[in-house]
Structure formats: C-alpha cells, structure tokens
C-alpha positions as CSV (number, residue, x, y, z in Angstrom):
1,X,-5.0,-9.6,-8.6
2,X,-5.2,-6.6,-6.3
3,X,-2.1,-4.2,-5.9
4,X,-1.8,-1.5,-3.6
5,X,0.3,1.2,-3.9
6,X,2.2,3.4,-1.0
7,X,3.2,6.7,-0.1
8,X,4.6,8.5,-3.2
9,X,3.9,5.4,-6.1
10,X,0.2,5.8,-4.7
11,X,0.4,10.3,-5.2
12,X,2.6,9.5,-8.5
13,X,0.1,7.1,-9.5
14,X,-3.4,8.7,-8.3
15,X,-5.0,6.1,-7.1
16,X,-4.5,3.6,-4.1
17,X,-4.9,0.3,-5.6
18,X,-6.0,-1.2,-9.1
19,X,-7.1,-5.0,-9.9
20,X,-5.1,-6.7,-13.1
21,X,-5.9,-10.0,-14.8
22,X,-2.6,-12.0,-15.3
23,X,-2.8,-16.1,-15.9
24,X,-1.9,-18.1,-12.8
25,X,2.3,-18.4,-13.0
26,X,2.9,-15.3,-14.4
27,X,6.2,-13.7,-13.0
28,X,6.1,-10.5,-10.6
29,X,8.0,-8.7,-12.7
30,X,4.9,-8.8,-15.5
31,X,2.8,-7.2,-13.1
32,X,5.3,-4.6,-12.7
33,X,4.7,-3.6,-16.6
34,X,0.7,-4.1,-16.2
35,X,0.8,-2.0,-13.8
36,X,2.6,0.3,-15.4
37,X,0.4,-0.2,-18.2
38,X,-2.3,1.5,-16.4
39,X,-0.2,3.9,-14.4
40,X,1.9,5.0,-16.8
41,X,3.5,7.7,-14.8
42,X,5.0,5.0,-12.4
43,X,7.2,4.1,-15.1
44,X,10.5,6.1,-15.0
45,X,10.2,5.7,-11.0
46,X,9.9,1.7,-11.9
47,X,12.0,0.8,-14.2
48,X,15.1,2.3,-16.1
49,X,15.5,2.7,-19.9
50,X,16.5,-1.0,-20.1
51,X,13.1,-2.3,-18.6
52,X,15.0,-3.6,-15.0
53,X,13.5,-2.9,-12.0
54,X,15.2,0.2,-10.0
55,X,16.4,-1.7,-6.4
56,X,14.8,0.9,-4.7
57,X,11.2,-0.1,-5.7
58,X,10.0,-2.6,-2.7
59,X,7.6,-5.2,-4.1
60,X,5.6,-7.6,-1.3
61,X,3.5,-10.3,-2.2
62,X,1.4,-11.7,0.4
63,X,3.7,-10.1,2.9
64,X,7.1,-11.4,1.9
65,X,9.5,-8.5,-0.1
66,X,10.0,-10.1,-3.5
67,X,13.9,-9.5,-3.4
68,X,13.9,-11.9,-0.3
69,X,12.1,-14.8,-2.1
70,X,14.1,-17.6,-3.7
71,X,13.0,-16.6,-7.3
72,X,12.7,-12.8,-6.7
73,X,10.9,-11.2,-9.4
74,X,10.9,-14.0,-11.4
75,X,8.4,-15.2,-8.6
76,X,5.3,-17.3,-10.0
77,X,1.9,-15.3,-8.8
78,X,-1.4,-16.2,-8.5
79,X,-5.1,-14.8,-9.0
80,X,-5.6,-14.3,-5.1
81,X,-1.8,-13.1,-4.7
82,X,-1.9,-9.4,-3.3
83,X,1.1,-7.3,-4.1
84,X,2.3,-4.0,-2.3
85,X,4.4,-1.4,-3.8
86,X,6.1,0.8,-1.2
87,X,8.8,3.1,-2.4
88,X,11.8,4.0,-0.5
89,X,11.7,5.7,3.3
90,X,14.2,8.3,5.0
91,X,14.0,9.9,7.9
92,X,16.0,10.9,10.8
C-alpha cells in the first residue's frame, strides 16, 4: 500500500512516501501505527498518549478524507488503496 506524506509529516518524516504490507480489510487507523512504525517521529504529531488520532491529521484514501467516510478510521483498506497524509494549513 503506498502512502504519501505532505508538507510538514513529509519534512517531520524525511521521506515522501513509503510502501506497507497490511492484509486486505485492515482498518485505516492500523496503517496510521505502521506508519508510524517506520516514521517514528510522526508519532507525537499523530496520535496523543492514548493512541487516538489528533483531528487535525487529514487522512485520504483514494481521494475521499477518512473522517468524511461512513466508517471513518475504522475504514476497511485494500492492497491497491493509496492513502495521503496532509497536516493542517493556515494562511491569510
């Protein structure tokens, strides 16, 4: 499965992308901790001391913003799914 990282996950991260293996159904929010698995400085910008997910991390798979899908992530992904992580944006 291919994820991309954006703007500052990508600088926190040092690298643009990375491939993981997950089984077909796994949930998005196990990719979130293999990610972090080999990106471990993504971490305490990911997830807070409890494991959850900060709201201000914007997940996409195929496209579509994870916290906008009917399961959110609890969503079911597949080998081919791409995911996007694209941290929060201000301007003026």
């Amino acid at each position: 499965m291919q994820i991309n990282l954006y703007a500052t996950f990508r600088l926190i991260a040092g690298q643009r992308s990375l491939e993981i293996d997950l089984p077909p159904g796994t949930p998005a929010r196990q990719a979130v901790t293999a990610v972090i698995e080999q990106a471990p400085d993504l971490q305490s910008h990911w997830v807070n001391a409890q494991g959850e997910i900060h709201a201000h991390v914007h997940g996409f798979i195929n496209g579509h913003e994870i916290s906008t899908l009917e399961h959110g992530w609890e969503t079911a992904l597949q080998p081919d799914d791409v995911l996007d992580f694209i941290p929060p944006v201000a301007g003026g």
